[in-house]
Structure formats: C-alpha cells, structure tokens
C-alpha positions as CSV (number, residue, x, y, z in Angstrom):
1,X,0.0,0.0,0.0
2,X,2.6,2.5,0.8
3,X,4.4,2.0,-2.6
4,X,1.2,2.0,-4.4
5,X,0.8,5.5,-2.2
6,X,4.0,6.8,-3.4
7,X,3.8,6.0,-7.2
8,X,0.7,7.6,-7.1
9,X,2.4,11.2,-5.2
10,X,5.0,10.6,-8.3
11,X,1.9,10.4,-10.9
12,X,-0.1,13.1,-9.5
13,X,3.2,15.5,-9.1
14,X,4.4,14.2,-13.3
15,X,0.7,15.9,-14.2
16,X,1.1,19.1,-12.0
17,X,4.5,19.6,-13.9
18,X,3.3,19.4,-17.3
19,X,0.2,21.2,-16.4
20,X,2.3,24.2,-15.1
21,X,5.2,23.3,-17.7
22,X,5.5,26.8,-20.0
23,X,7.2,24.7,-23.1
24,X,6.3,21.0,-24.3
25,X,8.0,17.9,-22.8
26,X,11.1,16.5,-25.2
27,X,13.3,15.1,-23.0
28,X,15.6,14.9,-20.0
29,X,17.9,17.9,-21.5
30,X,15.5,20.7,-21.8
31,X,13.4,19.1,-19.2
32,X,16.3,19.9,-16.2
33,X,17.1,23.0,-18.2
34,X,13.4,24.2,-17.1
35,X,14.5,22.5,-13.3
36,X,17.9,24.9,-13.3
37,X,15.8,28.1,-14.6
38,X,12.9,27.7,-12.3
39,X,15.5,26.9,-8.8
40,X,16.7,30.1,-10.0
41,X,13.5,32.1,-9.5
42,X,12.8,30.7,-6.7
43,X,15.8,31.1,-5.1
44,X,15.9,34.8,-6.4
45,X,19.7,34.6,-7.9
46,X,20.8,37.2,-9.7
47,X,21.8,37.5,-13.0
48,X,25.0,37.5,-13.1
49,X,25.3,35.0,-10.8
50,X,22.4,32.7,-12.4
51,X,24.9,32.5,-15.6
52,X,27.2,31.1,-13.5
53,X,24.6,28.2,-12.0
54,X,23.7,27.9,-15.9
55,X,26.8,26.7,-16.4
56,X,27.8,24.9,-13.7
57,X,24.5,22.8,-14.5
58,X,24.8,22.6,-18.1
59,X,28.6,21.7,-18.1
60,X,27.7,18.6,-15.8
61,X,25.1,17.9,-18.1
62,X,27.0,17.7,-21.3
63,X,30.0,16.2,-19.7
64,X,27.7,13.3,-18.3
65,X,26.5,12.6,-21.8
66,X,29.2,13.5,-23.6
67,X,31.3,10.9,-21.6
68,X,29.3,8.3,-22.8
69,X,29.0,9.1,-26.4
70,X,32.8,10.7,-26.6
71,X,32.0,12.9,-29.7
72,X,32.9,16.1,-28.7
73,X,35.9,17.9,-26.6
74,X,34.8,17.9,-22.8
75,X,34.0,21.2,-20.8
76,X,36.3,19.7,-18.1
77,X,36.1,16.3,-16.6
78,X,37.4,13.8,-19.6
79,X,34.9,11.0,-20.4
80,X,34.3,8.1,-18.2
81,X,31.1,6.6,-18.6
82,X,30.7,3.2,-19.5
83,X,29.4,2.6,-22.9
84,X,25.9,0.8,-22.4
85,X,25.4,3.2,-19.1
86,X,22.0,4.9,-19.4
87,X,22.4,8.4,-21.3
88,X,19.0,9.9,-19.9
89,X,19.9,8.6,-16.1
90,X,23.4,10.0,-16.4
91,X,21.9,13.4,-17.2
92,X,19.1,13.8,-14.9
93,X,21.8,12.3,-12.1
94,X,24.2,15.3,-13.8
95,X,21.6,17.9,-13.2
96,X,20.3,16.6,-10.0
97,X,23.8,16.4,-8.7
98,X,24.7,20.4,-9.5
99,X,21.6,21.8,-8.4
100,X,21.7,19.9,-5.4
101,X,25.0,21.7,-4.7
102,X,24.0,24.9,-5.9
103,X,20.4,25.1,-3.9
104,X,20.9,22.8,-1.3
105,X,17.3,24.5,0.4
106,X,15.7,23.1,-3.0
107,X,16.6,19.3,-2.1
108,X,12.9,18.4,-1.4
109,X,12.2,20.0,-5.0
110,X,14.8,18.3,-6.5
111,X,14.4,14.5,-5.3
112,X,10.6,14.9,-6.3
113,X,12.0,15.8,-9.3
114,X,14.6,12.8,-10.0
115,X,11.8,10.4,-8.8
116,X,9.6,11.0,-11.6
117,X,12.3,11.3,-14.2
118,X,14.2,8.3,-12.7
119,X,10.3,6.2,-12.6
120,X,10.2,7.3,-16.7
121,X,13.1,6.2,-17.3
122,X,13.0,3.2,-16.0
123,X,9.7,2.6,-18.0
124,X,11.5,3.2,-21.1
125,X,11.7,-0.6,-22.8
126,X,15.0,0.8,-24.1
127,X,16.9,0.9,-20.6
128,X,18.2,-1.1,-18.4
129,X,18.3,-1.5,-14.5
130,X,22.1,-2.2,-14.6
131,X,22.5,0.5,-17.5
132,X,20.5,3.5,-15.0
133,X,22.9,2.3,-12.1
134,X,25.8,2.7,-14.4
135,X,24.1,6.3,-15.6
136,X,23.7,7.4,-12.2
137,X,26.9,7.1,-10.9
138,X,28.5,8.7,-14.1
139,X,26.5,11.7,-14.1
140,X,26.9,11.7,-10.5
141,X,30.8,11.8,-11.1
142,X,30.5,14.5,-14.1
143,X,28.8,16.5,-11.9
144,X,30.8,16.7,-8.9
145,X,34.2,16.9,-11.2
146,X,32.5,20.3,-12.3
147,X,31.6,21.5,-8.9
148,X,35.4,20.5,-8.0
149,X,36.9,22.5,-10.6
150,X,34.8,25.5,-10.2
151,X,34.9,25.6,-6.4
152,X,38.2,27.6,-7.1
153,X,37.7,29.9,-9.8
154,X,37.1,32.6,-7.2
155,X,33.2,33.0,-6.7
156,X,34.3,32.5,-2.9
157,X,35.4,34.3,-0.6
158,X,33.5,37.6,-1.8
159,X,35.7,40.6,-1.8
160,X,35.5,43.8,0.3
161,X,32.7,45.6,-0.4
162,X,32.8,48.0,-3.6
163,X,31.7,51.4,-2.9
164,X,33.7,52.9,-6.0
165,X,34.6,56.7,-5.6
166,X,33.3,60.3,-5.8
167,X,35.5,61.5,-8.7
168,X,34.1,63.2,-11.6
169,X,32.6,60.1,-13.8
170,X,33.5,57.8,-10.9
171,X,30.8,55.2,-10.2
172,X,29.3,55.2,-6.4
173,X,26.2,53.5,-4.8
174,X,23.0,54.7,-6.0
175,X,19.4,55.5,-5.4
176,X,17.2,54.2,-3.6
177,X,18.8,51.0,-1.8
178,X,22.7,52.8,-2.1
179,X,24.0,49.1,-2.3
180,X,27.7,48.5,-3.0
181,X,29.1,47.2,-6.1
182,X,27.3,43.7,-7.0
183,X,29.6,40.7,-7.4
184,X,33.1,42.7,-8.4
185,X,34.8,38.9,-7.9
186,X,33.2,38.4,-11.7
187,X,35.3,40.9,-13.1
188,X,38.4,38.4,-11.9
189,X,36.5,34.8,-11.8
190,X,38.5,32.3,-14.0
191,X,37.1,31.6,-17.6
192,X,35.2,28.6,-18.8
193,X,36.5,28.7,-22.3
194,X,38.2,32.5,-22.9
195,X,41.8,33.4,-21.7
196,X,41.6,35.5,-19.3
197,X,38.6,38.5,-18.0
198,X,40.2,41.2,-19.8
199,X,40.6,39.4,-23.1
200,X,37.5,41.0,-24.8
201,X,37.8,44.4,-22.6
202,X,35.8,46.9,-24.7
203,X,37.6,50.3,-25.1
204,X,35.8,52.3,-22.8
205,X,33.2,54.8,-22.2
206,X,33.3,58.3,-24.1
207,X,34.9,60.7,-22.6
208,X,32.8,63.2,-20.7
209,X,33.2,66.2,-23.1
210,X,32.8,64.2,-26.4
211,X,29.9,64.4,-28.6
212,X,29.3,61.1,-28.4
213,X,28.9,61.3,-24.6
214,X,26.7,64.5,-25.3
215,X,24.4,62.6,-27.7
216,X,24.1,59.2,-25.1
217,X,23.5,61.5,-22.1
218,X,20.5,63.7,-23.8
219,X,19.3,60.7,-25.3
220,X,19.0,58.9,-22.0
221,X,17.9,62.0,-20.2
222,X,14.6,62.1,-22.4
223,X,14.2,58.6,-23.0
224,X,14.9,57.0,-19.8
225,X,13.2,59.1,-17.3
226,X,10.6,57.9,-15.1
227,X,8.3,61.2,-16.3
228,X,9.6,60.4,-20.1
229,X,6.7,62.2,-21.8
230,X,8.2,60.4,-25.3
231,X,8.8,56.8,-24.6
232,X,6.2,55.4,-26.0
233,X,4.0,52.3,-24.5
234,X,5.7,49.6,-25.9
235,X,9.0,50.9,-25.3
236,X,8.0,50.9,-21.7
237,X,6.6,47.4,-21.2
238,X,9.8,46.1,-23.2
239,X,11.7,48.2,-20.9
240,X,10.5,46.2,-18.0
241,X,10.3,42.9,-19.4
242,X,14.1,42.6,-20.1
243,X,14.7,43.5,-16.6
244,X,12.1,41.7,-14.9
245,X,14.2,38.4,-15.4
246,X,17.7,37.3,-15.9
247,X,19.3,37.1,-19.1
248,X,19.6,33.3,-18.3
249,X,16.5,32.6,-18.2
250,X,14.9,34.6,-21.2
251,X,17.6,32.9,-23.6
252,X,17.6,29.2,-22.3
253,X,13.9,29.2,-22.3
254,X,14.2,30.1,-26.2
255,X,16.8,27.5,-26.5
256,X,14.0,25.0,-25.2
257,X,11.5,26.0,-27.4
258,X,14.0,25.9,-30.3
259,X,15.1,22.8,-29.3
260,X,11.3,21.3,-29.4
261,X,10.3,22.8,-32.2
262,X,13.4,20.9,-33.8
263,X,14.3,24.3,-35.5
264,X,17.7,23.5,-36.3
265,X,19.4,25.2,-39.0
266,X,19.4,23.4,-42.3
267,X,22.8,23.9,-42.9
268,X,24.5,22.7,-39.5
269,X,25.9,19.2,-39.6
270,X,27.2,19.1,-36.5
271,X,25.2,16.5,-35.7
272,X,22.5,13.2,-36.3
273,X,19.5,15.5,-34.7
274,X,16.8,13.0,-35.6
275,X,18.6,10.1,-33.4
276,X,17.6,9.7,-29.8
277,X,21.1,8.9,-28.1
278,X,22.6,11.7,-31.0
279,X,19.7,13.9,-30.0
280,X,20.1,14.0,-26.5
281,X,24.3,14.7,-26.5
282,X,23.4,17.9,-29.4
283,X,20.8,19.1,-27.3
284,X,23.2,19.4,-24.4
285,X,25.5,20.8,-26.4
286,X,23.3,23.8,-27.6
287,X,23.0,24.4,-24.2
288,X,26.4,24.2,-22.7
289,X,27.5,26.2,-25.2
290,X,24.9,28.8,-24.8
291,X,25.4,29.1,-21.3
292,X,29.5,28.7,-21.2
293,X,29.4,31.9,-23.8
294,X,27.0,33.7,-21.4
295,X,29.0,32.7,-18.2
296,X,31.9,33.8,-20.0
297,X,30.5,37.2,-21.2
298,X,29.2,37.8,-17.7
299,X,33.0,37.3,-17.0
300,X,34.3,40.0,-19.8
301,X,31.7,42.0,-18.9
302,X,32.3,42.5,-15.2
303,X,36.4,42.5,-15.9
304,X,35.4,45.6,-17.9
305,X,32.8,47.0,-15.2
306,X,34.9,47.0,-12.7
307,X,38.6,48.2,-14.8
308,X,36.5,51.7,-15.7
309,X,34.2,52.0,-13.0
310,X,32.0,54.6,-15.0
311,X,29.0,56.4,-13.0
312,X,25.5,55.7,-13.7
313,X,22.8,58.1,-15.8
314,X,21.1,58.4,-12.1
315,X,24.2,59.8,-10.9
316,X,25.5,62.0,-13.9
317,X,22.2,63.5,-14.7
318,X,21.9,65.0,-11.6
319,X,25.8,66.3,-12.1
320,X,26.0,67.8,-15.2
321,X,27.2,70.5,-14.0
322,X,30.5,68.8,-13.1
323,X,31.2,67.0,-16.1
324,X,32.7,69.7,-18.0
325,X,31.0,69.6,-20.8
326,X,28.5,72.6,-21.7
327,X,26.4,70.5,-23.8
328,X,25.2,68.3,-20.8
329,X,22.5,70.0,-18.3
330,X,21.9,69.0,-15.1
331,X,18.7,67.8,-13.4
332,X,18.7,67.2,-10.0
333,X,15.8,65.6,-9.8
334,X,15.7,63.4,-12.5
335,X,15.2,59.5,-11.9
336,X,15.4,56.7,-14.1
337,X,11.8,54.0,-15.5
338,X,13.2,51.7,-12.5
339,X,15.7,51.0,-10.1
340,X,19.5,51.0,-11.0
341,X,21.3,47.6,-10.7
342,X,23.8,48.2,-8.4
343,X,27.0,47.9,-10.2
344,X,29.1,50.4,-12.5
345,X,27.7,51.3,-16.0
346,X,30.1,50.6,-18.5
347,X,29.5,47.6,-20.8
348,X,25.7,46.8,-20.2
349,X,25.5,43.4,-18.8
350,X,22.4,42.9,-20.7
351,X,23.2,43.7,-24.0
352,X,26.7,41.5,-23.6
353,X,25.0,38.6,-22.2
354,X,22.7,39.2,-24.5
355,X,24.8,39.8,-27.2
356,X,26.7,36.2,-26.6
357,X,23.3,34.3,-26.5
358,X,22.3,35.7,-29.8
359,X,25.4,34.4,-31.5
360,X,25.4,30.6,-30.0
361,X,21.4,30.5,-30.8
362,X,21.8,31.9,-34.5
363,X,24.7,29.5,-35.3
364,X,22.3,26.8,-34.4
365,X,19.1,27.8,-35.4
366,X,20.4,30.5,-38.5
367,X,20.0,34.5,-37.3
368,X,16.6,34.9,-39.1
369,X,14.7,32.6,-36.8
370,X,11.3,33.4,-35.5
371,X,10.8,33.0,-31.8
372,X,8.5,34.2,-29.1
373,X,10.2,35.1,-25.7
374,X,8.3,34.6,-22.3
375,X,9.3,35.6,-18.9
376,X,9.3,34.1,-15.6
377,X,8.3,37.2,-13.8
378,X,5.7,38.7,-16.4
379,X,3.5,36.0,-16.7
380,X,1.2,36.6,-19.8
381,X,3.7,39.2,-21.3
382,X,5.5,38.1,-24.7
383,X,7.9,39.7,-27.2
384,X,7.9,38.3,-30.7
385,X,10.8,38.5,-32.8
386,X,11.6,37.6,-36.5
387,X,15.4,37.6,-36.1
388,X,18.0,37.3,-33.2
389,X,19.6,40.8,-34.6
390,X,15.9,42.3,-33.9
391,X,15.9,41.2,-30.1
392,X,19.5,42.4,-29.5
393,X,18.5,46.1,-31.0
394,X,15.6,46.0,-28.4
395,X,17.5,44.8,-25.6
396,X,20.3,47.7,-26.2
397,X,16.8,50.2,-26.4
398,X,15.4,48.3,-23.6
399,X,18.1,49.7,-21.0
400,X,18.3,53.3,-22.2
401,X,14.8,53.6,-22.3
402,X,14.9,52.5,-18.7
403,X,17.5,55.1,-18.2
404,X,19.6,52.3,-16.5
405,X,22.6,52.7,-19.5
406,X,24.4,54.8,-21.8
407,X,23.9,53.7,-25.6
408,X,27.7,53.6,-25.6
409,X,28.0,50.8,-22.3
410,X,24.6,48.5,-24.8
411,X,26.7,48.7,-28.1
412,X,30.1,48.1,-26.7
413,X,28.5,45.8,-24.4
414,X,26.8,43.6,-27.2
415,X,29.9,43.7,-29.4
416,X,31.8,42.3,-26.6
417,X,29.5,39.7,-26.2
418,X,29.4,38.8,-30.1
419,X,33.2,38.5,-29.9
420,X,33.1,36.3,-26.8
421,X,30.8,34.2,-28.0
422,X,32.6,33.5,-31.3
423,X,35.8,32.8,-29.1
424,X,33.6,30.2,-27.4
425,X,32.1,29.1,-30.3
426,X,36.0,28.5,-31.9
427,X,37.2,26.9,-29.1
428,X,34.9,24.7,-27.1
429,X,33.3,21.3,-27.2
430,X,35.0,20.6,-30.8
431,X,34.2,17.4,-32.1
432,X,36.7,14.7,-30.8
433,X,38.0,13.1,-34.0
C-alpha cells in the first residue's frame, strides 16, 4: 500500500508539472534545463550569478552525456562513462547532482524531481536496471568533477565591499537602496573557455566632453526618465520585461523552445538530430555552449565594469554641471523608468549577455529565426521577434529607455559579447576526431 501510495504522489506531481510546464516535454535535456531556470527564481539569484549556475548545471550535463557518447571535446572532466550506461539517467543524475550543490534548500524539489524522471526512465523498454545504475553514478561523477573545478575559480570568498569613488565620472552607490558594487569577484573569476577576463575588454566609455557622450546623455535623459513624456507604450513594457528576469532565463527558455520545435538550421551538420542517443548529446551541447558563452561574457563584462568604473545616468544626470561639458544640463531631480542595478555602468550586462546568447542560438538555429520570448516574472507578457539581430537592438533600447545605461556601455556591451561568443564558439566542445 505505501508504494502504491508513493507512485501515485509521483503520478499526481508528473501531471502538475506538465500542467504548469510553460514549453512542451522532449526530453531529459531541456526538461532539467526548465528545473535549473525555475530553482533560480525561486531562489531569487541574480543574474550574473544565475549565468554562473547555468553553467555549472549545463557543463555537468553535457559532460555526463558526452562521456558516454565521446563525440565532442569535454568542458572539463574527460569522459568516463561506461558505454551501455543509461544516457537519460546520467543526465538527470548530472543535473540533480549540481543543483543539489548549488540550492541545497531546494533538495525536497529536486528529489521529487529525480523520482519522476528516474520512474520514466525506467519505464522506457530501451533501458536497463544495470544500465540506470551505471548512468547514475556517471552523471553523479560528471557533476561533482564540475563542482570540484569551479569551487576555485574565485566566486568564494566575496571581496570587500565595492563602494567605487566620488570623482568626476567615478561610479558610487546609487538611489534608492545605495548598495555597494554587486559581485566585483566576476570581473576576476576564471574563464570557462576564454583566456583570461580582460581578453575581450571593450575600449571604454566616451569621454565626458565628447559628442558622443553629449548625444548618449541627452538621449537617456529624455528617454529613460521615469516622467519620459516620449517613450512610448511599448517601449516601456519592453523596458521592464528585459529587466524583470535574468538574461539566463529569457535565452535558455528560447533555446528549449527551439530545441522542441526541432528548428535546427538546415545547414548545420554538427550532428544526427533525428537520433535519440545523438539527439540528447546535441541538445546538451546547444545548451552548454549557450550558457559557457554567457557565463563567459558575464566574466568579460564585469572585468570591464569594474577596470572603468563609470557612474551611472542616475548619478551623472543630476551632475551635469561637473562633467565639463557645456552640452550636458543637469537635473537634479531626474530619476530613471526603475531602479538602478547596483554595479558600475560601462559595458551593459544585458546587451553583452545578450549579445553572446544571440550568437550561439543563431549559429544553431540560423540569425533569421522566428521565436517568441516569455518571462518568468511577467507571466502573460510576450515579445515576438523575426530575427536574433531584432531582439538584440531591443535589448540595447530596452536599457536606455529604462535610463539604467548609456547607448555607448549597450553597443560596446553587445559587441563584446558577439566576440566572446565567437571565441567560445571556436574553441569549445569541438568534435573529438
């Protein structure tokens, strides 16, 4: 009786989740993908921290997989798994494994979780009892060889807190919360597939008596202001629908949907999509990929944050008068659409997250892809798009409009993360022979 009790929990709690589901069910890839993205608004992780989780997770995924199949190049921990092992256990066990680690308040969530995948899987004529065992305790090992490695690469012990400086152009906490500088150990974190931080380091911010700094302050000024009698509707809900969630989540969850719809680009031939083991190892890789480039651009971006330290519209609105440049006015009481992030304004973490994302997706799914994009925290409220270059030139609006950026920090920004993402795209998960 209490077995019969507890399949039926595991039945009932399998139809809540595909009842509440926001994408189709395809497999054990995307399906822990949604686990990783959902952990992360619950928990209430930031975004530059959540690309960091992303790839954590998705690295133990693929390297779980991949160390059965031994097709591509590993993100870290060299392949290991026995060749009949289950490729669905080992993932789920992978994912499971990380998150675990990662959320450890989540671990009720999480073992619900497992339970039902592990009870599908084991219904699946194709597996095995001896090849799950053998899955498990490879993805298990993936896993935890990922947490290993990037239990170093300086996300711990946070640094001092970062209050920047008063100088002219100098970033320092701002309204309302005044918070120090969020997560300045990014700007020095080791790599998952780039160099080093600085590799990609844009050039800077204008200086403060250029045109260009004249024409990016005004424009922000009018645009971004809370009392913006020119922003127009739309602008405004797409304002706050790019920074209602994290980058992580907006992009991955199109990667799903891509993924499901089996929009692949016809001319990548990377690998056998249509076959189940082949499908599962390409799917991981679409996502390990996306989320090493955005991990990594979180990296270059915050490397470059936190070398110029450049002061937020909120702040040098109000001192135009110090700036020394005639062309700028000052209004001291001048406040941005919403909130300032706390952390220094040049690149625009958006727009080079962003920017990185758009690149990995487009070389999988070709740049003139049509996708809708959802969000976690504005449930009913969509953006269409008809290419990936069309939601990167909204994004880059999306945070002057706010009056959160500079139009200099979202182009430098998203070129950064372009070249980032190539860089990953060059140099990671290659195939193995």
């Amino acid at each position: 009786m209490r077995l019969l009790k507890g399949f039926c929990l595991i039945v009932v709690g399998l139809a809540m989740f595909l009842m509440v589901s926001p994408i189709a069910r395809a497999d054990d890839v995307t399906d822990w993908n949604q686990h990783m993205l959902r952990a992360g608004t619950v928990g209430g992780t930031s975004p530059i921290v959540m690309t960091r989780v992303a790839a954590i997770v998705q690295a133990s995924v693929f390297d779980a997989v991949n160390g059965i199949d031994r097709k591509y190049a590993p993100v870290h921990v060299p392949p290991g798994g026995s060749a009949d092992a289950s490729r669905r256990a080992a993932i789920v066990e992978a994912a499971y494994t990380a998150l675990v680690a990662l959320y450890p308040a989540q671990k009720s969530t999480f073992d619900a979780r497992l339970a039902v995948s592990l009870t599908a899987i084991a219904s699946d004529p194709h597996e095995t009892s001896a090849g799950i065992t053998s899955g498990i305790a490879w993805g298990q090992t993936a896993a935890n060889g990922i947490l290993s490695w990037r239990a170093t690469d300086g996300f711990t012990p946070a640094p001092a807190p970062f209050l920047g400086g008063t100088a002219v152009g100098e970033w320092r906490p701002t309204p309302p919360a005044f918070l120090p500088g969020a997560a300045p150990q990014f700007a020095y974190m080791t790599p998952w597939s780039i160099s080093a931080p600085s590799q990609f380091r844009p050039d800077g911010p204008p200086a403060l008596t250029s045109a260009r700094y004249t024409a990016d302050f005004n424009e922000t000024m009018l645009m971004g202001s809370i009392s913006s009698s020119i922003r127009t509707p739309d602008q405004t809900i797409y304002a706050w629908f790019w920074n209602a969630s994290t980058a992580t989540y907006l992009w991955n969850h199109v990667a799903d949907e891509l993924i499901e719809r089996g929009d692949r680009d016809d001319d990548d031939d990377s690998g056998q999509w249509g076959k189940h083991h082949s499908a599962l190892l390409e799917n991981a890789r679409v996502l390990a990929l996306l989320d090493l480039a955005m991990a990594d651009a979180g990296i270059a971006c915050w490397e470059a944050k936190y070398h110029y330290v450049s002061w937020r519209p909120v702040t040098a609105i109000p001192l135009a008068d110090t700036d020394g440049n005639p062309a700028t006015s000052p209004d001291p009481s001048w406040m941005p659409l919403f909130a300032t992030p706390n952390h220094p304004e040049y690149p625009s973490g958006h727009s080079t997250v962003s920017g990185a994302a758009a690149v990995v997706l487009a070389s999988f799914f070709g740049e003139k892809r049509h996708f809708i994009m959802d969000n976690d925290l504005m449930i009913g409220v969509t953006r269409s798009f008809s290419s990936f270059s069309d939601s990167l030139e909204e994004v880059r609006n999306a945070r002057v409009f706010a009056g959160i950026h500079f139009r200099s920090a979202c182009d430098d920004g998203q070129a950064t993360g372009i070249q980032v993402a190539d860089w990953v795209l060059d140099h990671a998960l290659l195939p193995a022979h």
